[in-house]
N, CA, C and O of each residue as an XYZ file, in Angstrom:
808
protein
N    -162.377   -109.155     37.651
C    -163.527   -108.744     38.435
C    -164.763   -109.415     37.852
O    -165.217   -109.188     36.731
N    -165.271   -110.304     38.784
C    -166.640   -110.499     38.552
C    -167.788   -111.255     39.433
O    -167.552   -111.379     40.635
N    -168.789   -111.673     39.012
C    -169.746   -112.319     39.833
C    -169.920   -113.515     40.138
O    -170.379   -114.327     39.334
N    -169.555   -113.835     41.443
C    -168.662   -115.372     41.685
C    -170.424   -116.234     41.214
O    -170.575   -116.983     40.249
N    -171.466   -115.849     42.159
C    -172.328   -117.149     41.611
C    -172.513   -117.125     40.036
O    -172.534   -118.225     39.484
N    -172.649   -115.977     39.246
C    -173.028   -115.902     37.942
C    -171.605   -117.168     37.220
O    -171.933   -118.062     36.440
N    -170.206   -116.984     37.650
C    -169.149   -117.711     36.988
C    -169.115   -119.179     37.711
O    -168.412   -120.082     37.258
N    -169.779   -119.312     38.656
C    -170.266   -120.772     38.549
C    -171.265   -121.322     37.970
O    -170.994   -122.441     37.536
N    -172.748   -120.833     37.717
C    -173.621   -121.014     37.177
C    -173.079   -121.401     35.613
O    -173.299   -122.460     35.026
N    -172.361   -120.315     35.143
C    -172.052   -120.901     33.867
C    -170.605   -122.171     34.023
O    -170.022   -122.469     32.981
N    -170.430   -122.419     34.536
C    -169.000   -123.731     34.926
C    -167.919   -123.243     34.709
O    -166.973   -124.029     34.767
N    -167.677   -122.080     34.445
C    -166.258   -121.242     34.165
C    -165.552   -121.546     35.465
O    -164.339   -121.759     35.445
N    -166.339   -121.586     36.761
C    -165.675   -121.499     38.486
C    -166.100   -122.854     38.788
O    -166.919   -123.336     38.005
N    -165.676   -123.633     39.852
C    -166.328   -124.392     40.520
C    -166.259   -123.731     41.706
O    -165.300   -122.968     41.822
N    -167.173   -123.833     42.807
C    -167.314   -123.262     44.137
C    -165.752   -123.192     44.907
O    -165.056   -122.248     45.283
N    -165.580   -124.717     44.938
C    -163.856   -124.856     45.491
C    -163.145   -123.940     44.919
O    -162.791   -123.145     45.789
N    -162.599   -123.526     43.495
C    -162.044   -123.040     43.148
C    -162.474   -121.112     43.612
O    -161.929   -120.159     44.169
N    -163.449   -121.365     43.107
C    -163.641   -119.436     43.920
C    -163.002   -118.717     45.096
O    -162.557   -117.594     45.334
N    -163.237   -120.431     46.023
C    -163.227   -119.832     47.781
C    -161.217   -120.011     47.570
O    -160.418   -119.269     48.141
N    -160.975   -120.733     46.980
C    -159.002   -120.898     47.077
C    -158.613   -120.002     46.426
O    -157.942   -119.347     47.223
N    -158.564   -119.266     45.000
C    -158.464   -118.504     44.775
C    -158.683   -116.908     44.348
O    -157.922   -116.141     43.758
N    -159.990   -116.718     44.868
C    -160.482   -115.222     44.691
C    -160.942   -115.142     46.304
O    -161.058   -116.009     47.171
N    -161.094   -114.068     46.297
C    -161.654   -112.891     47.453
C    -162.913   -112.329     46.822
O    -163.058   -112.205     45.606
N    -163.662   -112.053     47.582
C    -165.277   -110.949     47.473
C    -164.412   -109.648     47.766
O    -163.603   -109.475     48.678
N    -164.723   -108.943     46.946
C    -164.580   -107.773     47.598
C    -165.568   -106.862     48.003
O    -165.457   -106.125     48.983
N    -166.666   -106.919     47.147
C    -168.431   -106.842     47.592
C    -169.071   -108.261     47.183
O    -168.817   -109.156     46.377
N    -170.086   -107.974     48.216
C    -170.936   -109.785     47.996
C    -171.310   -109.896     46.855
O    -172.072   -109.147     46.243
N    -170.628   -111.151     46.381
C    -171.028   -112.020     44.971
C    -170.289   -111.065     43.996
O    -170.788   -110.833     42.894
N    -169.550   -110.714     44.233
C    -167.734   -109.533     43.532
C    -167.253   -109.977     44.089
O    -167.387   -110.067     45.309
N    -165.961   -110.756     42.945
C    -165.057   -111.441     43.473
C    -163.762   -110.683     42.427
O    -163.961   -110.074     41.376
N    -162.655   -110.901     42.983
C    -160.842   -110.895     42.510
C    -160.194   -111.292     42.328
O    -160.790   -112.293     42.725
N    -159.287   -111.657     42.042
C    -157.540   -112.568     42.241
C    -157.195   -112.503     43.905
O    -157.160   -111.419     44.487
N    -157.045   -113.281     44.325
C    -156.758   -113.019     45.544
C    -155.808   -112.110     46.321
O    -155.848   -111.625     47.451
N    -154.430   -112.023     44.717
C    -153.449   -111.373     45.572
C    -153.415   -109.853     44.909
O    -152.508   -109.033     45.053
N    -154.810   -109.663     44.039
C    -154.874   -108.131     43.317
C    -155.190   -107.016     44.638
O    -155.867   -107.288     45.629
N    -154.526   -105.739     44.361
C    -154.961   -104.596     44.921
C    -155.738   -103.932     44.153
O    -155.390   -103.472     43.065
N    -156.898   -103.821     44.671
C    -157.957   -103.148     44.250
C    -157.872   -101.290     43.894
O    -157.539   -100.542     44.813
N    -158.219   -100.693     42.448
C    -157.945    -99.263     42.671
C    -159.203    -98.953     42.277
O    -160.133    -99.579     41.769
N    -158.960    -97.526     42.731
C    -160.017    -96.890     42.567
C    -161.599    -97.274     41.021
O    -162.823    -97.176     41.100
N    -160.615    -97.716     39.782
C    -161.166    -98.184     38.877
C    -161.911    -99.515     39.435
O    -163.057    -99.694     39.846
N    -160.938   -100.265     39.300
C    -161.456   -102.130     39.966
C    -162.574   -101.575     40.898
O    -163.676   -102.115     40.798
N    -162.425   -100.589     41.768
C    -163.729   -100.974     42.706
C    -164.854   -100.406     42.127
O    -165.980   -100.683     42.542
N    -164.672    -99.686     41.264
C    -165.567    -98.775     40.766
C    -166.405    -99.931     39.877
O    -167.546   -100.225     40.234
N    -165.869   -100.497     38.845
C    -166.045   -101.828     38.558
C    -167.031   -102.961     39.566
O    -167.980   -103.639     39.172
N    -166.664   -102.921     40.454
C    -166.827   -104.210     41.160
C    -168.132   -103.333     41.825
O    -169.068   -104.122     41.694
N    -168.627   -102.196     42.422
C    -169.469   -101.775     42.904
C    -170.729   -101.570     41.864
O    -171.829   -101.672     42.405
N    -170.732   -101.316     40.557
C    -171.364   -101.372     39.639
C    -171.689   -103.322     39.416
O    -172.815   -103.814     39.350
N    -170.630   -103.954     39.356
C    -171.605   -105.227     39.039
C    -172.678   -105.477     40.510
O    -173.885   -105.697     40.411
N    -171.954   -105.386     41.780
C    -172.717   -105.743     42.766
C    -173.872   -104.985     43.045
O    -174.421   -105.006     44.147
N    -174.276   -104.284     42.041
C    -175.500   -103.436     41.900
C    -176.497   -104.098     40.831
O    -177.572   -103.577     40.531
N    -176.059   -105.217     40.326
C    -176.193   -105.827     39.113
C    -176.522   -104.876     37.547
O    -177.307   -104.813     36.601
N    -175.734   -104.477     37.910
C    -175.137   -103.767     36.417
C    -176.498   -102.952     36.329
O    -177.386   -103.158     35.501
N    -176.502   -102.195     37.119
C    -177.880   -101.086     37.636
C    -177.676    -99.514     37.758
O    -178.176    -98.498     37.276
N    -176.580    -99.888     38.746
C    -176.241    -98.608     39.020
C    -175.625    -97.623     38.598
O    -174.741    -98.091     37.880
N    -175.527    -96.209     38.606
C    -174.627    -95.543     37.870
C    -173.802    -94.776     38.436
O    -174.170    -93.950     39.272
N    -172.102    -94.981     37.942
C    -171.664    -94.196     39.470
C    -171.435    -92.986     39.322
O    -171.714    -92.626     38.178
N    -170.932    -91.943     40.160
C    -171.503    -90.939     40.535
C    -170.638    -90.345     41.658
O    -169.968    -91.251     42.154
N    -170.349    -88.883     42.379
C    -169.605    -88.658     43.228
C    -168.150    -88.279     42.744
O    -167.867    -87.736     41.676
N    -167.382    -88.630     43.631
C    -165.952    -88.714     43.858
C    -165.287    -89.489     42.640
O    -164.460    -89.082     41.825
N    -165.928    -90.787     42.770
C    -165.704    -92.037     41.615
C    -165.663    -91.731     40.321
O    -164.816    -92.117     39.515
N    -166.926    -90.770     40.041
C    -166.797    -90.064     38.143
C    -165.851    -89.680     38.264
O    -164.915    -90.214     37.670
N    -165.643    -88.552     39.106
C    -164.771    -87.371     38.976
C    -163.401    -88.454     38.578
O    -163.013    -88.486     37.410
N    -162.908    -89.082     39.353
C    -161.879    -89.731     38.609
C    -161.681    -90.801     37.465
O    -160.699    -91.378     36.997
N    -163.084    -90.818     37.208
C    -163.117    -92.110     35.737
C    -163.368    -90.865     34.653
O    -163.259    -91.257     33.491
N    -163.729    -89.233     34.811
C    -163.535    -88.623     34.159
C    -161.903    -87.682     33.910
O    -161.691    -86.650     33.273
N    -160.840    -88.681     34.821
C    -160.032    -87.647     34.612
C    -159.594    -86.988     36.109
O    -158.377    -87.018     36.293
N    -160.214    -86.530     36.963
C    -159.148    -85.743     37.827
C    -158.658    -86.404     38.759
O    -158.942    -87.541     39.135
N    -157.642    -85.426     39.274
C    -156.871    -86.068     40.138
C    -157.300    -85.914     41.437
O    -158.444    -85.621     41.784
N    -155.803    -86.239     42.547
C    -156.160    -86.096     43.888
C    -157.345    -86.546     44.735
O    -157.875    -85.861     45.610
N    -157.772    -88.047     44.291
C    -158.847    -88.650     44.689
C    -157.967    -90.172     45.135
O    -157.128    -90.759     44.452
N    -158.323    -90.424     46.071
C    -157.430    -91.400     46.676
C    -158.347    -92.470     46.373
O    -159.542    -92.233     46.196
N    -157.863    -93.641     46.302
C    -158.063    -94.964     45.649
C    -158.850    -95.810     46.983
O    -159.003    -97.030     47.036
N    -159.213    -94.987     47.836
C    -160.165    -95.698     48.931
C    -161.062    -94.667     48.931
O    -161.274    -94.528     50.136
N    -161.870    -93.679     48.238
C    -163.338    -93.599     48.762
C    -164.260    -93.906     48.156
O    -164.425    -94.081     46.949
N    -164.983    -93.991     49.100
C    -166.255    -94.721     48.857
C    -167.066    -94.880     47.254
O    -167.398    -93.899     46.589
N    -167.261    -96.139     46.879
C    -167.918    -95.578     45.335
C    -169.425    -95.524     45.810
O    -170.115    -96.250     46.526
N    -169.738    -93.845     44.799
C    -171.095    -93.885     44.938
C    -171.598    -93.833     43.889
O    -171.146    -93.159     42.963
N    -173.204    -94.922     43.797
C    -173.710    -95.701     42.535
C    -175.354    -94.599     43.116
O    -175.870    -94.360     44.207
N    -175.598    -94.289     41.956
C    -177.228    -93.726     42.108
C    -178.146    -95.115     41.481
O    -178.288    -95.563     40.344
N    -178.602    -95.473     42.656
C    -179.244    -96.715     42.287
C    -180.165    -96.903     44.152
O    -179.693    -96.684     45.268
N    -181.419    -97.334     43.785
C    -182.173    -97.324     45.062
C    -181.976    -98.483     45.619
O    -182.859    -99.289     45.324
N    -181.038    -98.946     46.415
C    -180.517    -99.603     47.080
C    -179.824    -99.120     48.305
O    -178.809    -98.423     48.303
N    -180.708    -99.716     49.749
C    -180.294    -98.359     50.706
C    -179.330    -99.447     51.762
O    -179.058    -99.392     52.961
N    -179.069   -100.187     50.938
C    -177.943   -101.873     51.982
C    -176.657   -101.923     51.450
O    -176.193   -103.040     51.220
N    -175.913   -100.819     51.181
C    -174.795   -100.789     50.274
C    -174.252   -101.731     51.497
O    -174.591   -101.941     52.662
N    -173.013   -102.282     50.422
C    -171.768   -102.837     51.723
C    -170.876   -101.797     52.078
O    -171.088   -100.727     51.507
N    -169.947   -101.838     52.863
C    -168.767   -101.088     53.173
C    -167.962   -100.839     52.470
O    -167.324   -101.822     52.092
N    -167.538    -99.525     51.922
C    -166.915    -98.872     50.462
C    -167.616    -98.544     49.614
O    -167.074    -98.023     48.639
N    -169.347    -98.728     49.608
C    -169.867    -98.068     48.799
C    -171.288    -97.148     49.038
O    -172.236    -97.644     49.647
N    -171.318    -96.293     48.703
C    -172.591    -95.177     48.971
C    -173.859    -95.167     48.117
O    -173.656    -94.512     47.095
N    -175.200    -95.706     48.187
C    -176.119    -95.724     47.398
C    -177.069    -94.368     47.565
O    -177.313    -94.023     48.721
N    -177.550    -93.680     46.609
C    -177.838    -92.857     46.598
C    -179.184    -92.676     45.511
O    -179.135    -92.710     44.281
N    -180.544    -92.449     46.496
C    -181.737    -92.759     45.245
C    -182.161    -91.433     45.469
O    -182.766    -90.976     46.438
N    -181.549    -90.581     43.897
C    -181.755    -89.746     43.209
C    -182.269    -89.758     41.843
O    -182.408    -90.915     41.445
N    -182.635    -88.776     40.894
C    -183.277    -89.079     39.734
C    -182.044    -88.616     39.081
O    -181.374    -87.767     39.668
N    -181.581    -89.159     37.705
C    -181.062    -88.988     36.891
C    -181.356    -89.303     35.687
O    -181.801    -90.431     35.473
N    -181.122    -88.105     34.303
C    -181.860    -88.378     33.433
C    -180.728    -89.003     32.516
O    -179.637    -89.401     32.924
N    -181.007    -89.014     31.706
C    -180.911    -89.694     29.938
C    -179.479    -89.041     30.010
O    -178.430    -89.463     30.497
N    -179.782    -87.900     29.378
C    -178.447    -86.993     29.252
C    -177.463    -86.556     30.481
O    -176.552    -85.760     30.258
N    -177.666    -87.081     31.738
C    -176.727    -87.041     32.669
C    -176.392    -87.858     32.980
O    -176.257    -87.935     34.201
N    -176.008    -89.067     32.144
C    -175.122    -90.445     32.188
C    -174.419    -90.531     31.036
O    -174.954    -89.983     30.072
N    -172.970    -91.264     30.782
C    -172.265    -90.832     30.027
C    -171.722    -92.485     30.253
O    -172.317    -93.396     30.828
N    -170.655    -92.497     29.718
C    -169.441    -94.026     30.141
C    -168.054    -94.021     29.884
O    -167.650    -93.622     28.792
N    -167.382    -94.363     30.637
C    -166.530    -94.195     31.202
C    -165.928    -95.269     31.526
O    -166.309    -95.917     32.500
N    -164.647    -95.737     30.603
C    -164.013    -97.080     30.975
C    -165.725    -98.305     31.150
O    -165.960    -99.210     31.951
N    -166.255    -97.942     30.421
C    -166.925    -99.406     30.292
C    -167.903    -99.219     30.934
O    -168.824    -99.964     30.599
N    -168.222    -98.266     32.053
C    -169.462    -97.941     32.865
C    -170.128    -96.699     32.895
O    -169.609    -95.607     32.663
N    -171.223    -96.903     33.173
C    -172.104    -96.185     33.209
C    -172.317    -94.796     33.980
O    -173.325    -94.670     34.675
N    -171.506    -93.881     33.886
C    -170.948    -92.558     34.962
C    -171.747    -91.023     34.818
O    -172.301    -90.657     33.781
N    -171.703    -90.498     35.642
C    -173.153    -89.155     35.683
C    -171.739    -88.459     34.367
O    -170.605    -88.802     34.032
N    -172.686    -87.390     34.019
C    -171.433    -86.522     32.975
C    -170.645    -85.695     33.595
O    -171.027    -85.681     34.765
N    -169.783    -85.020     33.466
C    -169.226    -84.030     34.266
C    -170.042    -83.048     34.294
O    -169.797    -82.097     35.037
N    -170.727    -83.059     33.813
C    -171.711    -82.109     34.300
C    -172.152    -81.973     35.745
O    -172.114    -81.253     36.743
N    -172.582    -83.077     35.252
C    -173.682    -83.876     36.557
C    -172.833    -84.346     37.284
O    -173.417    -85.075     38.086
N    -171.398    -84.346     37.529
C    -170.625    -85.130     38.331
C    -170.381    -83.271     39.008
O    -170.204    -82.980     40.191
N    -170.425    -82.656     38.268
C    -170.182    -81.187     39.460
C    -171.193    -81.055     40.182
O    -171.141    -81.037     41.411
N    -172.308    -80.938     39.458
C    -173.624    -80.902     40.361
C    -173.823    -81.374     41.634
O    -174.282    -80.749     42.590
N    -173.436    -82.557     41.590
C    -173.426    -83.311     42.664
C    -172.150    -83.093     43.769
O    -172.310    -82.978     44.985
N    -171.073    -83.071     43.181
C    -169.971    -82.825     44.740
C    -170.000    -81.080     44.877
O    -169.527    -80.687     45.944
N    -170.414    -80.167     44.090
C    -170.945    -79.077     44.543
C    -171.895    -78.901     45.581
O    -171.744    -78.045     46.452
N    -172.835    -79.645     45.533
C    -174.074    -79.695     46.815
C    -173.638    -80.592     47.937
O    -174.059    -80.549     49.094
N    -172.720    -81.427     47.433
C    -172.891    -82.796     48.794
C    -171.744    -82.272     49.562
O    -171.690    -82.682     50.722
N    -170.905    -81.538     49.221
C    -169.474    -81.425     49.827
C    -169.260    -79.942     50.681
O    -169.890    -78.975     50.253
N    -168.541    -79.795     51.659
C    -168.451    -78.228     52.356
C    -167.363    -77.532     51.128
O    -166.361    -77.996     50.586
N    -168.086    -76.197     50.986
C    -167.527    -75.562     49.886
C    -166.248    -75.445     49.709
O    -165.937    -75.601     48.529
N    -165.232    -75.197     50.530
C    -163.900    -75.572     50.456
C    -163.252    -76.962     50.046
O    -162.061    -76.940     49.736
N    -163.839    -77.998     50.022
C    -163.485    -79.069     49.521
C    -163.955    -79.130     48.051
O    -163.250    -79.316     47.059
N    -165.297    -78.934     48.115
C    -166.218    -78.973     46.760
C    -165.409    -78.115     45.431
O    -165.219    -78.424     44.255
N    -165.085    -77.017     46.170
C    -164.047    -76.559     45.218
C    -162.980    -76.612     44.872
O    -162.494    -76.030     43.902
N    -162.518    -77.241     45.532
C    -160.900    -78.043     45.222
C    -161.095    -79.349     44.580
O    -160.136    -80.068     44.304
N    -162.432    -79.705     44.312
C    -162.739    -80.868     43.199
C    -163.387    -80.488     42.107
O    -163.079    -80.971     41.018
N    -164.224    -79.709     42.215
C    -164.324    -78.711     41.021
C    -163.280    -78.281     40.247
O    -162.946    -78.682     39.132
N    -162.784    -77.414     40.945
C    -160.928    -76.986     40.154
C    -160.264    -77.999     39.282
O    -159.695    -77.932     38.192
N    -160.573    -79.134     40.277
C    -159.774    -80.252     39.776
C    -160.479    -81.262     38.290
O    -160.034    -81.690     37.225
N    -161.522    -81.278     38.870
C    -162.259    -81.910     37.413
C    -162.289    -80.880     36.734
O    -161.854    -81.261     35.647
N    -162.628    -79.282     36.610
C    -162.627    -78.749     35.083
C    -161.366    -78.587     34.650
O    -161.289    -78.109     33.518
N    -159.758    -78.976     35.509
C    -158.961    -78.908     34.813
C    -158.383    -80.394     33.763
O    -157.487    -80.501     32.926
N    -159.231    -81.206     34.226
C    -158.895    -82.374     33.534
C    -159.873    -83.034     32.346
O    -159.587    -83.805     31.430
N    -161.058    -82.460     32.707
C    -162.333    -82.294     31.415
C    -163.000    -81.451     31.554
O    -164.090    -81.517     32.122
N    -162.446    -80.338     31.009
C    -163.495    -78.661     30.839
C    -164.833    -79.000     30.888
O    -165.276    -79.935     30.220
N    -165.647    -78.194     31.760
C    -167.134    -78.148     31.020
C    -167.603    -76.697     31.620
O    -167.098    -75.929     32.439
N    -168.584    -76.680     30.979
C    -169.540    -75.221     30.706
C    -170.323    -75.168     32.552
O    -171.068    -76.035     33.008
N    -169.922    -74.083     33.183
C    -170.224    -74.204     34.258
C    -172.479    -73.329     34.079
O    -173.412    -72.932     34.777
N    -172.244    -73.458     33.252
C    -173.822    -72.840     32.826
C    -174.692    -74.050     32.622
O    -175.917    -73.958     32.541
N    -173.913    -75.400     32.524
C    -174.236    -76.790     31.956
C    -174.952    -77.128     33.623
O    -176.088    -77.582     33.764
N    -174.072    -76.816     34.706
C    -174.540    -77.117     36.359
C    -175.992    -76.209     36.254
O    -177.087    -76.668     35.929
N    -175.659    -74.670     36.654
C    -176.843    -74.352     36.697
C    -177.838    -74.842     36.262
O    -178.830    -74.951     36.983
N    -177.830    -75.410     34.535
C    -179.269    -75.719     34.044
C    -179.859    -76.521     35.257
O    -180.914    -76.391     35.877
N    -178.644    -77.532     35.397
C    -179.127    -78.817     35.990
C    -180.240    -78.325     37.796
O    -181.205    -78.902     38.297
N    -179.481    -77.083     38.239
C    -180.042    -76.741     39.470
C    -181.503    -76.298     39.275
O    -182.358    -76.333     40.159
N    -181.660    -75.937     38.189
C    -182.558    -75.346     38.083
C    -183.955    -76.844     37.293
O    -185.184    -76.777     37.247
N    -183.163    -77.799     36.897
C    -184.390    -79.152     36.404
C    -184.645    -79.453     37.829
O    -185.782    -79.828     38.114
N    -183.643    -79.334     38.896
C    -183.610    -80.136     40.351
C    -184.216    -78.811     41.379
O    -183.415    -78.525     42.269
N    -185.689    -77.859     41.374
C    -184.582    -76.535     42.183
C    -185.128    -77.508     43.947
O    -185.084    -76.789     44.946
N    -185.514    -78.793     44.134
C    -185.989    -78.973     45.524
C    -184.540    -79.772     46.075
O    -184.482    -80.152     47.245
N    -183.352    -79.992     45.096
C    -182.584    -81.052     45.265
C    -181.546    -80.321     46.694
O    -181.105    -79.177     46.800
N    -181.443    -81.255     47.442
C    -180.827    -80.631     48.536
C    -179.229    -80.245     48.571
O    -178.501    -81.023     47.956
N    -178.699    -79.298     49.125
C    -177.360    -78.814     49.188
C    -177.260    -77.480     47.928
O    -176.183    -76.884     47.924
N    -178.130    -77.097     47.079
C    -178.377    -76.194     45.852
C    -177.761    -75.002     46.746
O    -177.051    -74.429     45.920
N    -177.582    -74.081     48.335
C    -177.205    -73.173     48.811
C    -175.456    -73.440     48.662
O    -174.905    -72.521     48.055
N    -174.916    -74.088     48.931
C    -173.355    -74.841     48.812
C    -173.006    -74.581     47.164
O    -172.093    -73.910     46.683
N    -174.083    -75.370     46.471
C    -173.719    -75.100     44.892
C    -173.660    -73.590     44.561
O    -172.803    -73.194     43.771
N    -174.330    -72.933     44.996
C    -174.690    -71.409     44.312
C    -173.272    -70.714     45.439
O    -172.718    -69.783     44.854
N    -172.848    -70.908     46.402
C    -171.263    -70.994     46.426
C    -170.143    -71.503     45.881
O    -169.230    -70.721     45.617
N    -170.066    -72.237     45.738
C    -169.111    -73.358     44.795
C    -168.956    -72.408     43.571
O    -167.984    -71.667     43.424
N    -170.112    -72.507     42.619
C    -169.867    -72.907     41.716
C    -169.251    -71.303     40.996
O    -168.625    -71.563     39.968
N    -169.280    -69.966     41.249
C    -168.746    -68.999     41.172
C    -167.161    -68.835     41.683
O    -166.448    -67.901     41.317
N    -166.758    -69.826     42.529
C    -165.172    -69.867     42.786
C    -164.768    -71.042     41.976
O    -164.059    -71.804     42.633
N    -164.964    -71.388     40.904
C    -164.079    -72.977     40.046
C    -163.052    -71.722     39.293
O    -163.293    -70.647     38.744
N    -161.834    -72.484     39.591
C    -161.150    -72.129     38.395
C    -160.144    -73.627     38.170
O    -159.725    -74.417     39.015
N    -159.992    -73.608     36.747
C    -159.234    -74.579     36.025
C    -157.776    -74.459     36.418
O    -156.996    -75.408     36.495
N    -157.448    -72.973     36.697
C    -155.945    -72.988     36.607
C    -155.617    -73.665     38.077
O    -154.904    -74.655     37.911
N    -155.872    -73.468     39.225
C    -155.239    -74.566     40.247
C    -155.043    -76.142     39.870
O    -155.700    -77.070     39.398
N    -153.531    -75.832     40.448
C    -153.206    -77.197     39.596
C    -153.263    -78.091     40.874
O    -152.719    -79.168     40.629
N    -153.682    -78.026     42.016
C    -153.774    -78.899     43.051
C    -154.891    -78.259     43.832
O    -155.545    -77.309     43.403
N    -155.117    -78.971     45.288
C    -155.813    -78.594     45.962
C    -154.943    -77.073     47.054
O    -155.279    -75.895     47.180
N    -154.108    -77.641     47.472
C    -153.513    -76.624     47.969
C    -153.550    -75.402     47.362
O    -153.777    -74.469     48.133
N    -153.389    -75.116     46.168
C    -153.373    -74.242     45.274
C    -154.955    -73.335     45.566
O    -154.979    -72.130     45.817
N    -156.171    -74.196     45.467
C    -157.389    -73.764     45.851
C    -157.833    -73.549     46.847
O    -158.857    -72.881     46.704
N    -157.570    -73.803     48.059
C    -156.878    -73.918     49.433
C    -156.722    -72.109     49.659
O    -157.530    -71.228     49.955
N    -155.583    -72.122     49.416
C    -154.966    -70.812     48.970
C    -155.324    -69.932     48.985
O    -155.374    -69.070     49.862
N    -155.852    -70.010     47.387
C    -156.996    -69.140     46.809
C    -158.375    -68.467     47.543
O    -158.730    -67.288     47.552
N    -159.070    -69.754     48.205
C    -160.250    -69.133     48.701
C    -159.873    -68.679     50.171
O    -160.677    -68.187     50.964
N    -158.559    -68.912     50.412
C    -158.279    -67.840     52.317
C    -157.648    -66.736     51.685
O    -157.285    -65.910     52.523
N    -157.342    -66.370     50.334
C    -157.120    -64.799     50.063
C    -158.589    -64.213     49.998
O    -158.859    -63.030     50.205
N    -159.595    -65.309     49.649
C    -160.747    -64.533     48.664
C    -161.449    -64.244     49.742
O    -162.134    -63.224     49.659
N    -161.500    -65.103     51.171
C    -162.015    -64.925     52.629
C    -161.781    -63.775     53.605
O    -162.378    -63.251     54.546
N    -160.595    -63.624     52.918
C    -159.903    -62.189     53.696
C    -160.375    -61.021     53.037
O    -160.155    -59.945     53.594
N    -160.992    -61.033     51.938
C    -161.222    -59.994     51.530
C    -160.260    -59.383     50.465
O    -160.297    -58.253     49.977
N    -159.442    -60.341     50.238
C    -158.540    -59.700     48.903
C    -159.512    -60.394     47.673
O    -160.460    -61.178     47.729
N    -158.627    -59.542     46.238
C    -159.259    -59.678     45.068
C    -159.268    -60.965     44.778
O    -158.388    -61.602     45.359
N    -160.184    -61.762     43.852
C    -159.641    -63.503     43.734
C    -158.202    -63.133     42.301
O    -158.186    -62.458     41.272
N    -157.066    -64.131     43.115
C    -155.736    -64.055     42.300
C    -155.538    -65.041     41.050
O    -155.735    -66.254     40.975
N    -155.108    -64.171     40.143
C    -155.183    -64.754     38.993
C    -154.216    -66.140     38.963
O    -153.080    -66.092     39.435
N    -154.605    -67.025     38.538
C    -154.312    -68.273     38.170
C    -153.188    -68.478     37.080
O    -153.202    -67.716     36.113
N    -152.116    -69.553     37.176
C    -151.012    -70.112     35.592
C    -151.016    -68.585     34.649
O    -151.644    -68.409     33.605
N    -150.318    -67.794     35.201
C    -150.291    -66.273     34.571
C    -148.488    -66.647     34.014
O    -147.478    -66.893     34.673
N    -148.710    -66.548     32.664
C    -147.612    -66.431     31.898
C    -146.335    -65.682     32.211
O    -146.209    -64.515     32.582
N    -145.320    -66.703     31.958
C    -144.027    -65.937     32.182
C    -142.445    -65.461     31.451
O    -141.295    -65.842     31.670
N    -143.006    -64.501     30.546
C    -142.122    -64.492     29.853
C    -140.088    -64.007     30.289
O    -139.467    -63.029     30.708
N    -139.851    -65.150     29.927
C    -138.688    -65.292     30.164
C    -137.281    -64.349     29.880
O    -136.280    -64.102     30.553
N    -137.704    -64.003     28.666
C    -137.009    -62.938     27.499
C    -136.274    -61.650     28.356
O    -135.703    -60.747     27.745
């Protein structure tokens, strides 16, 4: 993965050679021609075509921090003020501080903190929480760590979604279905059901 004019400029590429064997996969991000791109590589490749600016953020942390059940085609989103993304990627000009960037395989990624914060507000609460579930089961964090953050942000939009969300996370769903589940018992009006409850065998 890299930046086709920057690897000609230095003579590593010649032009001919770029266009025969690599592909763009974002403008001036280029590949192997016959590589499949994953979720990482693009994550990669959307960060240089930001020129090593942006920080990603969304869906994309959540899996460079670890969770699962994130499919290897959505969209990477980079917080960087750039409102001309190409196709596959989401720009998003928000403020982010010091301590809510972290790295991650080599890039520059919100923390899990700040990676809940964000698909807590942007997402309909039934989804939001089946990625929640899913990232604190793959890198715990202090769900008191979000609040602070709602409260540095309180004008930031979707904060009504978060203050739902963020009282239904639990770690123990080990899938989405599992959370799924969970919140059409908790909808009906039953108690919320306890989660990976031990089973002694004996």
């Amino acid at each position: 993965m890299f930046i086709g004019s920057e690897a000609v400029r230095q003579g590593r590429l010649s032009p001919y050679r770029l266009r025969k064997r690599f592909r763009a996969i974002y403008p001036d991000v280029f590949l192997a021609e016959c590589a499949t791109p994953s979720l990482r590589t693009r994550s990669v490749a959307a960060w240089l075509w930001s020129g090593r600016r942006g920080v990603v953020a969304g869906l994309a942390a959540a899996a460079l921090h670890g969770a699962r059940w994130i499919d290897d085609d959505v969209p990477i989103e980079l917080i960087w003020r750039n409102q001309h993304a190409p196709a596959g990627v989401i720009t998003r000009n928000q403020r982010v501080q010091r301590d809510e960037v972290t790295r991650a395989v080599g890039l520059p990624v919100t923390t899990v903190a700040r990676t809940a914060f964000d698909l807590a507000r942007q997402l309909p609460t039934g989804e939001a929480v089946a990625r929640l579930d899913a990232l604190m089961r793959a890198t715990p964090f202090r769900v008191g760590q979000v609040w602070l953050l709602a409260k540095r942000y309180p004008g930031a939009r979707g904060l009504r979604r978060l203050r739902r969300a963020l009282p239904l996370i639990d770690a123990g769903a080990a899938s989405p279905r599992e959370t799924w589940l969970r919140l059409l018992l908790i909808d009906a009006g039953l108690p919320a059901p306890e989660t990976q409850i031990p089973v002694n065998e004996n």
